[in-house]
C-alpha positions as CSV (number, residue, x, y, z in Angstrom):
1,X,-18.7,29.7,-7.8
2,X,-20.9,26.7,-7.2
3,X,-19.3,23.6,-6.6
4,X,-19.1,20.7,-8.7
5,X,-20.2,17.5,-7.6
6,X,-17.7,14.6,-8.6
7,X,-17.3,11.1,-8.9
8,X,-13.7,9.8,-9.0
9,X,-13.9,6.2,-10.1
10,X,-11.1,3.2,-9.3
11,X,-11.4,-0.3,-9.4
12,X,-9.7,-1.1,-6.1
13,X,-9.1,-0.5,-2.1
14,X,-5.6,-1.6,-2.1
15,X,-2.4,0.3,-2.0
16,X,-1.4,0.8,-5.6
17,X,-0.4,4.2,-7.2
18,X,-3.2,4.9,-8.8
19,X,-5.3,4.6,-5.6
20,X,-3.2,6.3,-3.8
21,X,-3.7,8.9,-6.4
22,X,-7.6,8.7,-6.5
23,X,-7.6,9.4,-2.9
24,X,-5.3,12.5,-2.4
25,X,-7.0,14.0,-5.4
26,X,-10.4,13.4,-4.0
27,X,-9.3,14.8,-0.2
28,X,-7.5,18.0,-2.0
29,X,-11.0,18.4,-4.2
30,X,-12.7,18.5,-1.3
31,X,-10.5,21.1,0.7
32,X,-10.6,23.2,-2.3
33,X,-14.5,23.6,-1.8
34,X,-15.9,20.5,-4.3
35,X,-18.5,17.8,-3.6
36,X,-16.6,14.8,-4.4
37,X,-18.0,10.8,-4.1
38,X,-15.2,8.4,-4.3
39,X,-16.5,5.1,-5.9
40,X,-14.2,1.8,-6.0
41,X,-14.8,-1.6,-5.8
42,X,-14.4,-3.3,-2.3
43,X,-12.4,-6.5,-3.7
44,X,-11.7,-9.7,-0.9
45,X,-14.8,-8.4,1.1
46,X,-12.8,-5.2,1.7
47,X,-15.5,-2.8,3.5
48,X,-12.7,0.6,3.3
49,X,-9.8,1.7,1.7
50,X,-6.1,0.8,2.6
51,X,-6.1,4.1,5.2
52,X,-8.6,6.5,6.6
53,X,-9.9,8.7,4.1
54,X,-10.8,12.4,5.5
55,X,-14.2,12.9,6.1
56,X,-14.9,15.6,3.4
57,X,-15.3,13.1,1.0
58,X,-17.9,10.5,0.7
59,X,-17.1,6.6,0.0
60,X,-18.9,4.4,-2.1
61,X,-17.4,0.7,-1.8
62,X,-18.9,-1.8,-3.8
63,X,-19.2,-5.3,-2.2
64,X,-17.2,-7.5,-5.0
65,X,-16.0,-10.8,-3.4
66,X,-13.5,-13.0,-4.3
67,X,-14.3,-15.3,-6.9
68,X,-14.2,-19.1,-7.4
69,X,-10.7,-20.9,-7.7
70,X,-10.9,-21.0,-11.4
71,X,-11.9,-17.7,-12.1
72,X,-9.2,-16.1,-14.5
73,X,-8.1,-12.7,-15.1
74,X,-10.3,-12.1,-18.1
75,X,-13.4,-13.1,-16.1
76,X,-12.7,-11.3,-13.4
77,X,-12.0,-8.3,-15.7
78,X,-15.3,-8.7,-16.7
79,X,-17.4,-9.4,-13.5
80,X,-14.8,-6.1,-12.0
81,X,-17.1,-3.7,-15.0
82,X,-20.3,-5.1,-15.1
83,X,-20.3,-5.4,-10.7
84,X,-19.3,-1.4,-10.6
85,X,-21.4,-0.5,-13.8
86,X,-24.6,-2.4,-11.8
87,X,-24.0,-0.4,-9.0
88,X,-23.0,3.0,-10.0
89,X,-25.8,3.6,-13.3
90,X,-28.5,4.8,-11.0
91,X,-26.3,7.6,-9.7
92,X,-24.4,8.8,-12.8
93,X,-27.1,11.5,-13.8
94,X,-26.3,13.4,-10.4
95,X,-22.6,14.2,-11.0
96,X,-21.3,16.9,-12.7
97,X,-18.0,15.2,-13.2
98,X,-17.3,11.4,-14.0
99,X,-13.7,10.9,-13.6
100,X,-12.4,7.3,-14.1
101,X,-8.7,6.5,-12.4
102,X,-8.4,2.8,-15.0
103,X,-9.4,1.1,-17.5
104,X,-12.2,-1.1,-15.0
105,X,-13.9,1.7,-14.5
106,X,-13.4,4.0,-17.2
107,X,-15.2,0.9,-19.0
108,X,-18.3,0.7,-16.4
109,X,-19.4,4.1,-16.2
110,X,-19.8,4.9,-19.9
111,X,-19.7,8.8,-20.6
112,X,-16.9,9.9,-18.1
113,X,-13.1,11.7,-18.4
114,X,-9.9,9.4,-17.7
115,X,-6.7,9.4,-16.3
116,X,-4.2,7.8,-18.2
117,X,-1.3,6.7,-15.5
118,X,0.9,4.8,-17.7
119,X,-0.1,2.6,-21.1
120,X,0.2,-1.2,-21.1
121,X,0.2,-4.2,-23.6
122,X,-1.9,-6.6,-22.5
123,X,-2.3,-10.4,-24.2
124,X,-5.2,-11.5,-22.3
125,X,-8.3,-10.7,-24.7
126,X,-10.7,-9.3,-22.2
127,X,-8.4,-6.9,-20.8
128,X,-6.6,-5.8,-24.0
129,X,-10.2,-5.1,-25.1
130,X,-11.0,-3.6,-21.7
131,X,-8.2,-0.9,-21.9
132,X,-8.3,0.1,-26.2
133,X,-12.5,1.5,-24.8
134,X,-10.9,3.1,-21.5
135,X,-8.7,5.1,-23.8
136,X,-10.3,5.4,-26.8
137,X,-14.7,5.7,-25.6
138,X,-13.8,8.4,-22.8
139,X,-14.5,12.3,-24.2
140,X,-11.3,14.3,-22.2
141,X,-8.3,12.6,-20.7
142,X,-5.5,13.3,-18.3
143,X,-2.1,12.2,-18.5
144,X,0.4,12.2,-15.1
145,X,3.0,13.5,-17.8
146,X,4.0,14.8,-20.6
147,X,5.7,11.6,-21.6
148,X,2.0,9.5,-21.9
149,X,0.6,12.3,-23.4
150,X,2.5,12.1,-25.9
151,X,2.2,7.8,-26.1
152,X,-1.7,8.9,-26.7
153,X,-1.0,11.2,-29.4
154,X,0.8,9.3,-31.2
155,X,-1.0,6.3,-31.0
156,X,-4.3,7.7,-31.0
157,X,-4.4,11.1,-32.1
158,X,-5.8,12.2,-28.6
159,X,-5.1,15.1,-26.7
160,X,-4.2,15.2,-23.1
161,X,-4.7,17.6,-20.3
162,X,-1.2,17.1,-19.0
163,X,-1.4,16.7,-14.7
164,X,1.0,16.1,-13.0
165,X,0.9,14.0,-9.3
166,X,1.2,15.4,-6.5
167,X,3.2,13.8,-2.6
168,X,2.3,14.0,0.9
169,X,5.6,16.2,1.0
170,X,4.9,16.7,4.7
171,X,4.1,12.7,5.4
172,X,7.3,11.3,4.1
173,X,9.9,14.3,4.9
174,X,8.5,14.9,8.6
175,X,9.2,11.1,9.5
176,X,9.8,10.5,13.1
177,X,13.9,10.4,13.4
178,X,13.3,7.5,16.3
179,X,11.0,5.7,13.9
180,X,13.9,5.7,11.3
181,X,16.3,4.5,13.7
182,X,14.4,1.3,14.9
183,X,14.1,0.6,11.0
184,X,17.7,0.8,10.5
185,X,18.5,-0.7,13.7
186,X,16.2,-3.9,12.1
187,X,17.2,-4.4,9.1
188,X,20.3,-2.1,8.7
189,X,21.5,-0.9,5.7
190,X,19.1,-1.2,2.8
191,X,17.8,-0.8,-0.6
192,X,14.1,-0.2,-1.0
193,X,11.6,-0.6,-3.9
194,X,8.0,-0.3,-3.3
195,X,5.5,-2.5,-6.0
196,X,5.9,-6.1,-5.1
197,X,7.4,-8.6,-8.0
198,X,5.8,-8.3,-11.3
199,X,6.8,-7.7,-14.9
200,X,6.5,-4.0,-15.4
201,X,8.6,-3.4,-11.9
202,X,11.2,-4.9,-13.3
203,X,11.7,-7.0,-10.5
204,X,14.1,-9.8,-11.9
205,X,16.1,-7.2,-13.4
206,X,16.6,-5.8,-9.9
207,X,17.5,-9.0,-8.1
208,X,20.5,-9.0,-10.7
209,X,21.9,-5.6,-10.0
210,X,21.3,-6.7,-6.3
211,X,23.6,-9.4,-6.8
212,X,26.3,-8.0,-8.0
213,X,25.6,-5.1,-5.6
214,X,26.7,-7.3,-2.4
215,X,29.3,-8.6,-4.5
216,X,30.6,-5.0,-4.6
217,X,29.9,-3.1,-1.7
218,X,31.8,-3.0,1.8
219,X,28.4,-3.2,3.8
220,X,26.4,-5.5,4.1
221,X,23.0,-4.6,2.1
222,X,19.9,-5.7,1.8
223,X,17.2,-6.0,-0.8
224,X,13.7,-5.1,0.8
225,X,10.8,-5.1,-1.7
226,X,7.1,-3.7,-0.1
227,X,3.5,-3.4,-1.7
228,X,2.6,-6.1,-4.4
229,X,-1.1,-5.5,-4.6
230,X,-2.4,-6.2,-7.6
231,X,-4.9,-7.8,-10.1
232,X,-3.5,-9.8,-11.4
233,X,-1.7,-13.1,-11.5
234,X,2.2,-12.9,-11.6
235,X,2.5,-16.5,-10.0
236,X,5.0,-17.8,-12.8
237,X,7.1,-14.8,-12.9
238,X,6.8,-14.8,-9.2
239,X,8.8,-18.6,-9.4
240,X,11.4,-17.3,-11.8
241,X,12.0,-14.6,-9.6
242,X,12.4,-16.6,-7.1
243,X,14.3,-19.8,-8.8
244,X,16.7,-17.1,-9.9
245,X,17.4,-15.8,-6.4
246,X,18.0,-18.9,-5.1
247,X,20.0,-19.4,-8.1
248,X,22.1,-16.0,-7.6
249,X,22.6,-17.2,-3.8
250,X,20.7,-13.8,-2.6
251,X,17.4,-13.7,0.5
252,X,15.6,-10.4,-0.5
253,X,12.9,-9.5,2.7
254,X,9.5,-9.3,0.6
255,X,7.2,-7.3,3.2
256,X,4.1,-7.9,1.0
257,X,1.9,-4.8,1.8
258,X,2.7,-2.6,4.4
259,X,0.2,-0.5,6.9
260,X,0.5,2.8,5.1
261,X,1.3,4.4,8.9
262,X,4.5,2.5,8.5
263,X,5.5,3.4,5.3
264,X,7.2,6.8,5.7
265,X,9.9,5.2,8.3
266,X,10.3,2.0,6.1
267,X,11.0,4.7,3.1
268,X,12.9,7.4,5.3
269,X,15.6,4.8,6.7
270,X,16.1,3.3,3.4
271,X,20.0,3.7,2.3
272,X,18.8,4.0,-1.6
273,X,15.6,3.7,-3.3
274,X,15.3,1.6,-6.5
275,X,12.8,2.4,-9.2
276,X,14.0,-0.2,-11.9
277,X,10.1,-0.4,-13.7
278,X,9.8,-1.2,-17.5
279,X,6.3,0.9,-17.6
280,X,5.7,4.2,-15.4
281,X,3.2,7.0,-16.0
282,X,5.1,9.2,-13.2
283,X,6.5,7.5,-10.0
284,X,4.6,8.5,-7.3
285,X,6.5,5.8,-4.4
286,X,9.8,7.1,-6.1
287,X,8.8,10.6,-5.3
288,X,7.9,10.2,-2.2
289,X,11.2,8.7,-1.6
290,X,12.8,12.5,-2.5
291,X,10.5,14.1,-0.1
292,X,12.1,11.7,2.6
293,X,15.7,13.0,1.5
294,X,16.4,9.0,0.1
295,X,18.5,8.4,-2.8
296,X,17.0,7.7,-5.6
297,X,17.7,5.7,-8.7
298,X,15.6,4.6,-11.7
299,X,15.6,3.0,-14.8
300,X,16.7,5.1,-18.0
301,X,13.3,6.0,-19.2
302,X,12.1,9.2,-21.0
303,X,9.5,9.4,-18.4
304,X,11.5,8.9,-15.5
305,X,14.0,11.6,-17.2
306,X,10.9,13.9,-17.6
307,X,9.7,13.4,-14.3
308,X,12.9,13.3,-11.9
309,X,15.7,15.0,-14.0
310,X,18.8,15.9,-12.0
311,X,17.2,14.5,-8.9
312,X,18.0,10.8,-9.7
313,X,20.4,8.6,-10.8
314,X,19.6,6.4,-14.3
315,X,20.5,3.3,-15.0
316,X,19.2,0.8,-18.1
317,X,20.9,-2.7,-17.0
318,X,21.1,-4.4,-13.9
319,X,25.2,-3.6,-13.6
320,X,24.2,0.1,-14.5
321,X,21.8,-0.3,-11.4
322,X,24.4,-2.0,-9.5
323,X,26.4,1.0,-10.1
324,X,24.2,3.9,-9.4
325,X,22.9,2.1,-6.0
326,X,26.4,1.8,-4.9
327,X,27.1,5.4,-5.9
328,X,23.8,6.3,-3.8
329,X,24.5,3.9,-0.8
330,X,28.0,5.9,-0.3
331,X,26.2,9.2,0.2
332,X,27.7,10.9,-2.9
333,X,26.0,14.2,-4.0
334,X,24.7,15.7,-1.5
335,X,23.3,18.4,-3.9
336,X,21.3,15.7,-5.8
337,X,19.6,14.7,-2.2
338,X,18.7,18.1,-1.9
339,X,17.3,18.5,-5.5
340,X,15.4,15.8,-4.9
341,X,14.0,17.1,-1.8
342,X,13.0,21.1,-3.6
343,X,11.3,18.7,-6.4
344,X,8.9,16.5,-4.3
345,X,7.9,20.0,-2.2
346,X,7.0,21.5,-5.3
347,X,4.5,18.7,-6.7
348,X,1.3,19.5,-4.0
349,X,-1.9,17.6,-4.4
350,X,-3.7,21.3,-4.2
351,X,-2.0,22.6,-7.1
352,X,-2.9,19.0,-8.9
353,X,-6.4,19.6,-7.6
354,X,-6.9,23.4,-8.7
355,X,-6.3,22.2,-12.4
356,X,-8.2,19.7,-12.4
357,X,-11.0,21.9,-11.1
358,X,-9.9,24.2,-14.2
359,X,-10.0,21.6,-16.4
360,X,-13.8,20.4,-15.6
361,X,-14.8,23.6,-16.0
362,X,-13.4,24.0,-19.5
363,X,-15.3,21.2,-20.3
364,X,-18.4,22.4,-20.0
């Protein structure tokens, strides 16, 4: 069968999940026999993506530097579409597929399918505007789960192709046992969460349950948060966060963004892994922490319940989170650990990419 030729579309280099995504898709496209063209905009002067991308797959970063001092999120929502919609027009004709991984791009390459990750409420005009076209101009969608899906039905009356994501099973279980030991022997006993501070990651809510979690536990435990990449500007939650740490007496270690060669040890020595977000479409970082064999919990969300069943822990307040991280941290359940393990091994990025190959060709 001839292959397609594809254009998966984001609106960043950086490590967030949905790049992340874009990138294993694009890599498992390719090994499945498809011509695939990743396109993303190449923000801070960025020339690349976060990691090395196999070869099998061509790049097209588009040079989008930072913008004045003033600039806010609304204009840079803007300059984001009409910078990628400049660049990619003259090749849209040549692909069989248009695939658009956001609302940024879903809104600069006009006729294309979308992936819906997760569903936000935005308040800023340009971007509330931005993501009500990325949902509602696009002709097909995918949905991460069955949980969004069902957000766009309901609020829309559109149906998704329901896809789930796959992990890097392999990456994240396969750690290096010494690599995992110097992390340990650094920071010693830990709780993880990987997103930086912001709203939907429920970060504040997380420095409470970490509170009370020192309060309660033997060890001593730290709070280490990594990633924080984003678009946007979180600077006064960011000092709220950080007024009410100094408030609660606690020193989380914020890593910022990590090299993504040093994130499966960071992950596979953590003691627990905390997934306390307001908003998911899935959980990608919270699945990689099962392939690693790390507890996990999460916040009590249909979702979360869809996506990670008996292989987490659930919590909906920060004592509830205090509670299930203790529970994890004392190496109950050992049968949970190893749920959590058989789940992540069974979510491949080939199986994600052979349906999305079926569904382009239904399309047609």
């Amino acid at each position: 069968m001839t292959a397609l030729k594809i254009a998966l579309l984001s609106y960043s280099t950086k490590p967030r999940g949905g790049v992340v995504h874009t990138l294993a898709l694009a890599e498992a496209l390719a090994a499945a026999g498809q011509d695939v063209t990743v396109w993303s905009l190449g923000r801070g002067g960025d020339s690349g993506f976060f990691r090395a991308v196999d070869d099998s797959v061509r790049l097209r970063i588009v040079p989008f530097p930072d913008g004045p001092p003033e600039e806010g999120v609304g204009e840079r929502i803007l300059r984001s579409i009409a910078t990628l919609r400049e660049a990619f027009a003259p090749a849209a004709s040549s692909y069989d597929i248009v695939h658009a991984q956001d609302c940024i791009s879903a809104n600069a390459v006009g006729r294309c399918i979308r992936t819906v990750h997760h569903l936000d409420h935005f308040t800023t005009p340009e971007l509330a505007a931005c993501h009500e076209r990325a949902i509602v101009e696009p002709y097909a969608h995918v949905c991460v789960s069955r949980s969004v899906a069902g957000e766009l039905a309901d609020g829309w009356g559109l149906k998704a192709e329901v896809i789930p994501n796959g992990v890097a099973y392999e990456r994240f279980a396969a750690t290096d046992p010494a690599a995992r030991a110097r992390r340990r022997d650094r920071l010693g006993t830990y709780v993880l969460t990987v997103g930086g501070i912001e709203p939907r990651k429920g970060s504040l809510d997380l420095l409470e349950a970490y509170a009370l979690l020192r309060d309660r536990h033997p060890d001593d435990v730290r709070l280490v948060i990594a990633g924080g990449e984003t678009l946007f500007d979180y600077r006064d939650y960011r000092a709220r966060w950080e007024a009410r740490a100094a408030e609660l007496g606690v020193e989380p270690l914020v890593l910022g963004a990590v090299p993504d060669d040093d994130l499966p040890a960071l992950v596979g020595a953590a003691g627990a892994f905390a997934f306390p977000s307001l908003k998911e479409g899935f959980g990608l970082a919270a699945m990689e922490a099962l392939a690693a064999g790390v507890p996990l919990v999460v916040r009590d969300l249909p979702v979360l319940r869809e996506v990670f069943g008996p292989a987490a822990r659930f919590a909906a307040t920060p004592d509830g989170l205090a509670t299930e991280l203790g529970r994890a941290l004392s190496g109950e359940d050992p049968a949970r650990r190893a749920a959590g393990r058989a789940l992540a091994a069974r979510h491949t990025w080939a199986e994600a990419a052979r349906r999305h190959v079926d569904f382009y060709r239904s399309l047609s």
